[in-house]
C-alpha positions in Angstrom: -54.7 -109.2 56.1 -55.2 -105.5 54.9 -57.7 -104.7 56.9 -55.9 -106.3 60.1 -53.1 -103.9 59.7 -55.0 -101.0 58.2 -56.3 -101.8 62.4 -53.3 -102.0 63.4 -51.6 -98.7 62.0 -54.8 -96.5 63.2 -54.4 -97.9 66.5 -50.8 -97.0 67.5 -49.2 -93.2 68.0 -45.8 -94.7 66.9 -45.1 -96.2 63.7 -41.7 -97.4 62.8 -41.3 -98.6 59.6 -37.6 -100.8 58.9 -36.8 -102.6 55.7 -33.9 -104.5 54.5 -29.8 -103.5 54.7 -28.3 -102.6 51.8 -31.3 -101.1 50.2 -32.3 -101.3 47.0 -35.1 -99.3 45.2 -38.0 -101.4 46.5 -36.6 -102.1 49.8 -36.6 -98.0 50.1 -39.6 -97.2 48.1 -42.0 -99.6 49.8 -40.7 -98.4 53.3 -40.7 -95.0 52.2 -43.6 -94.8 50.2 -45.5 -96.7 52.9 -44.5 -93.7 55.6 -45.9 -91.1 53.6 -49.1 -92.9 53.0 -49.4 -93.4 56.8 -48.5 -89.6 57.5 -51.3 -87.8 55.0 -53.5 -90.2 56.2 -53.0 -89.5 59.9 -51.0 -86.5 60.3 -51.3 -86.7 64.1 -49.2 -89.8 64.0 -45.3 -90.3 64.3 -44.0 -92.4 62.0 -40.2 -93.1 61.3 -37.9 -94.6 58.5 -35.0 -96.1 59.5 -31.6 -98.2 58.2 -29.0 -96.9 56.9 -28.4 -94.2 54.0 -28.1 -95.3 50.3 -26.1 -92.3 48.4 -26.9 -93.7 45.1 -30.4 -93.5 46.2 -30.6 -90.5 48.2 -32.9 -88.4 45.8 -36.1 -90.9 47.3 -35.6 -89.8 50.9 -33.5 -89.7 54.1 -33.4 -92.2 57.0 -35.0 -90.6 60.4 -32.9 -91.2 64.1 -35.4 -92.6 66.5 -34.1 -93.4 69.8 -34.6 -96.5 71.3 -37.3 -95.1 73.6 -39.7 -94.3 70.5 -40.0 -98.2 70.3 -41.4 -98.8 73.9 -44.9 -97.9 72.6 -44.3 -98.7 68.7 -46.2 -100.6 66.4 -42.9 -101.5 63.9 -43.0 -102.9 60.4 -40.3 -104.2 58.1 -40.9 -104.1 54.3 -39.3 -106.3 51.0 -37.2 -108.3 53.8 -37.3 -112.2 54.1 -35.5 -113.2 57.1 -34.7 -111.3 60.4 -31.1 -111.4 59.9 -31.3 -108.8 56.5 -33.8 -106.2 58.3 -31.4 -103.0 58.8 -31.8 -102.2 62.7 -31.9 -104.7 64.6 -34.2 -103.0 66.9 -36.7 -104.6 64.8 -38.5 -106.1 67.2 -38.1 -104.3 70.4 -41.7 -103.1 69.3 -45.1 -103.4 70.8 -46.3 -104.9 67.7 -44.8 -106.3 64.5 -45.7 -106.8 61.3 -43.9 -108.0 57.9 -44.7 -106.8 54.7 -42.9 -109.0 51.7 -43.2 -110.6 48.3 -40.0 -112.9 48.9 -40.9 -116.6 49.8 -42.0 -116.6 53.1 -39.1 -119.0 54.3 -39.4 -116.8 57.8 -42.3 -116.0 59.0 -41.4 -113.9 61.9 -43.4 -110.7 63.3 -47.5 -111.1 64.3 -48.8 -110.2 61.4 -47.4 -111.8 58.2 -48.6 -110.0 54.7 -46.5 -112.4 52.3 -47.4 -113.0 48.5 -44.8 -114.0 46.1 -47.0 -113.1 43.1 -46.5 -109.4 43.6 -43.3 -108.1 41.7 -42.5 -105.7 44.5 -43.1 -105.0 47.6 -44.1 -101.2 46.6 -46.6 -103.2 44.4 -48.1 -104.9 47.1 -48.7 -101.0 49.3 -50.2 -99.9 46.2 -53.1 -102.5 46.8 -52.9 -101.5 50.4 -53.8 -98.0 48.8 -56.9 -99.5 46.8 -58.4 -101.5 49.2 -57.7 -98.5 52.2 -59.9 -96.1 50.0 -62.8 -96.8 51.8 -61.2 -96.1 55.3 -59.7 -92.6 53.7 -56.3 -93.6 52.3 -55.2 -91.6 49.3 -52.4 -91.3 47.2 -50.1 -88.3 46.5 -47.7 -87.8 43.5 -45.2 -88.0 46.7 -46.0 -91.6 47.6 -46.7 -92.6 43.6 -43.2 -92.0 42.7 -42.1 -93.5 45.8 -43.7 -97.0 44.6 -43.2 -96.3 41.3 -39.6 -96.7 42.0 -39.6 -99.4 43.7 -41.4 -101.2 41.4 -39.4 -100.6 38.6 -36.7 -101.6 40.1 -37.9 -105.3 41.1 -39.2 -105.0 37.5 -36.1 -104.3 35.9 -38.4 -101.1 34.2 -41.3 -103.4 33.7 -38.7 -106.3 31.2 -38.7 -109.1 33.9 -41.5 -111.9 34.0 -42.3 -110.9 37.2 -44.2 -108.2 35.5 -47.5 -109.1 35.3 -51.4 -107.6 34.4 -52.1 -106.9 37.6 -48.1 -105.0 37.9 -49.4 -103.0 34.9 -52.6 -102.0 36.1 -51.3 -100.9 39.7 -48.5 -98.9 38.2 -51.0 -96.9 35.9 -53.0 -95.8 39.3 -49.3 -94.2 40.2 -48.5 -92.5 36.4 -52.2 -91.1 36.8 -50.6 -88.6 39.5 -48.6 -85.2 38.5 -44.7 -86.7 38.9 -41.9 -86.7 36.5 -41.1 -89.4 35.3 -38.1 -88.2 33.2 -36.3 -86.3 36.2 -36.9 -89.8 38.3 -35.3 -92.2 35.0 -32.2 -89.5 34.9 -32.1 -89.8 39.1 -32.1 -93.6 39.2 -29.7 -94.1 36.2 -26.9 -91.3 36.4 -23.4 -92.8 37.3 -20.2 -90.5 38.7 -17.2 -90.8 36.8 -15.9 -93.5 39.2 -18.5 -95.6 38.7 -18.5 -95.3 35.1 -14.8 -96.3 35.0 -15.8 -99.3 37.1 -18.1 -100.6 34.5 -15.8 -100.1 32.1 -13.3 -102.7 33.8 -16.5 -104.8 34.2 -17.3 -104.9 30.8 -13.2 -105.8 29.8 -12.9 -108.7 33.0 -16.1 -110.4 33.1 -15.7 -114.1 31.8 -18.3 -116.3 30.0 -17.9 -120.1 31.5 -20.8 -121.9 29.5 -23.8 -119.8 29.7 -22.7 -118.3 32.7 -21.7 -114.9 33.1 -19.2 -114.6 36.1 -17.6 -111.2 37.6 -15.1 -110.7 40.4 -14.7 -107.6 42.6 -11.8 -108.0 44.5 -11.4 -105.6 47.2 -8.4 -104.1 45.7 -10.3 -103.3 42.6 -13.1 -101.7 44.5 -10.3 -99.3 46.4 -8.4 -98.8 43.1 -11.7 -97.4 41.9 -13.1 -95.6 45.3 -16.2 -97.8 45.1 -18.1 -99.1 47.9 -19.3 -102.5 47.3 -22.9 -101.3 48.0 -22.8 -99.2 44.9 -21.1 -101.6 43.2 -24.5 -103.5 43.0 -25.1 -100.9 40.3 -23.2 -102.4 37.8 -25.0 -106.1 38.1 -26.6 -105.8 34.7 -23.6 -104.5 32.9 -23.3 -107.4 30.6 -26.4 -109.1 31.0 -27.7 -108.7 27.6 -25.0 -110.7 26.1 -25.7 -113.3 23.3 -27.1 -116.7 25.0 -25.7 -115.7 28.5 -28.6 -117.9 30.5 -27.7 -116.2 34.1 -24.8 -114.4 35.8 -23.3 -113.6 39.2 -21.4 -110.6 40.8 -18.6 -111.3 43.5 -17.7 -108.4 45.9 -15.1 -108.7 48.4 -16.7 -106.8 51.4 -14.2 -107.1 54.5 -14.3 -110.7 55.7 -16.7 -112.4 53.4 -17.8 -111.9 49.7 -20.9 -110.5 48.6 -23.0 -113.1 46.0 -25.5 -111.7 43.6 -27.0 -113.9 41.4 -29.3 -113.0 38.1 -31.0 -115.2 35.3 -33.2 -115.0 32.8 -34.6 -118.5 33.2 -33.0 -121.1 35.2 -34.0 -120.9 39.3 -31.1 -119.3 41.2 -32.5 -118.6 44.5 -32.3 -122.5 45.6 -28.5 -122.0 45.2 -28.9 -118.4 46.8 -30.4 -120.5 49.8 -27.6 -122.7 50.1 -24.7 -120.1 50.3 -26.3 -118.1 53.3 -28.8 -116.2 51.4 -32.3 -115.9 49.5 -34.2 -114.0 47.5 -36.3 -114.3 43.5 -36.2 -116.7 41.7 -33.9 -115.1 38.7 -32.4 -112.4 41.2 -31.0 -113.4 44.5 -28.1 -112.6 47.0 -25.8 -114.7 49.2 -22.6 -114.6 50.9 -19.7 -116.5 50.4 -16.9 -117.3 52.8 -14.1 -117.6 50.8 -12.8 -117.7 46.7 -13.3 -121.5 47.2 -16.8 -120.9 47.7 -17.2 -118.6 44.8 -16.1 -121.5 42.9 -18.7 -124.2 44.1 -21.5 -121.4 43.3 -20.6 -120.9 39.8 -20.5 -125.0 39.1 -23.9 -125.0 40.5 -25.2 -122.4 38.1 -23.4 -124.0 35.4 -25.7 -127.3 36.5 -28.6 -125.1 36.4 -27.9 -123.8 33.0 -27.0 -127.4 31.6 
């Protein structure tokens, strides 16, 4: 499957590369990291990023514009995205050729090449292998695109404390430390908060409520105006009281215009089967969903209370 789109990328001019909305570290460090791969491999080439800007994550890299033209000739690929209806652009697939690059659970199978394994952590893990095994037809990696995948890796990794992370995680991510990037300006990039946000967590930490071993926190969007937060960088704050004593999993609500954003976390029971059933997808201890309504919100907390039974 490597080699078939190692073929792939050497035999198109245009490469646009797309991942997921509402980007996260791996949705941004696979896509981004993948780009720069392409580009110092083939510097001839065009090759694009696109979706739409993350402040909280600007420090990895900026979103190109690419007209819709650049397509008519493309080869596109979409990283770390499960279905069609979460890749950010939907000019996805006005390509020549498409390809999907994912560790989610393939539950959608789109594009015409399909590189889908659920036992990477990360996507960004899975273009480090595309690294190793592209040695031999002159890949290399930079301390650019190392800290590019290092990132996204620790994030699906929750900085390597997840049982995602495995051997194989370790021995990937040591390939990316080997290069000359700093780690300690990346931690102090990925973790800093503005003062809004830290007064948001704040009100997290005094509102969240404990129903059995279920951690539950609502976001109305009053609170998220009262605060000046966006409820994309509200998704910051989703670990803010996970370590509590015999919490089992938790979920986020965030009122986002006419529906409510769902995101779900656990430390053992399976959430993405509930994730599934509300609109969404995702891990199995860290999935996202939408609800439609507080009524909803309701019937998804129950279920996790099941789950945690």
């Amino acid at each position: 499957m490597i080699e078939d789109i190692q073929v792939k990328i050497k035999e198109f001019k245009t490469i646009i590369i797309h991942r997921h909305e509402r980007p996260d570290p791996d949705a941004l460090g696979s896509q981004l990291g993948l780009a720069r791969v392409i580009k110092e491999r083939f510097p001839e080439k065009k090759v694009f990023v696109v979706g739409e800007e993350e402040p909280s994550l600007a420090f990895l890299g900026e979103m190109d514009q690419v007209s819709d033209r650049e397509y008519e000739q493309a080869l596109v690929i979409v990283c770390d995205t499960a279905n069609t209806e979460r890749v950010d652009d939907k000019r996805f697939n006005q390509g020549m050729c498409l390809i999907k690059i994912d560790h989610h659970p393939n539950e959608e199978p789109y594009g015409d090449i399909v590189w889908v394994d659920p036992s990477y952590s990360s996507t960004s893990e899975m273009i480090v292998e595309f690294l190793v095994q592209g040695e031999k037809n002159g890949y290399n990696l930079s301390s650019e695109s190392a800290l590019l995948l290092y990132a996204g890796i620790v994030g699906d990794t929750g900085r390597f404390r997840y049982n995602n992370t495995t051997a194989e995680t370790l021995r990937r991510t040591s390939l990316l430390v080997k290069q000359t990037f700093d780690q300690t300006a990346f931690y102090s990039n990925l973790h800093k908060k503005d003062l809004k946000m830290t007064r948001l967590q704040g009100y997290v930490l005094q509102h969240f409520l404990i129903v059995g071993q279920v951690g539950v926190m609502r976001l109305t969007a009053e609170v998220l105006r009262q605060f000046q937060v966006t409820s994309n960088e509200s998704s910051q704050l989703v670990n803010t009281f996970s370590d509590v004593e015999g919490l089992k999993a938790w979920v986020f609500f965030v009122e986002d215009e006419d529906r409510i954003r769902v995101r779900l976390r656990s430390k053992g029971p399976i959430i993405n089967g509930i994730a599934a059933e509300h609109h969404g997808g995702g891990h199995p201890m860290a999935a996202g969903a939408t609800a439609y309504s507080w009524d909803e919100t309701e019937e998804i907390v129950s279920k996790l209370i099941m789950i945690c039974q």
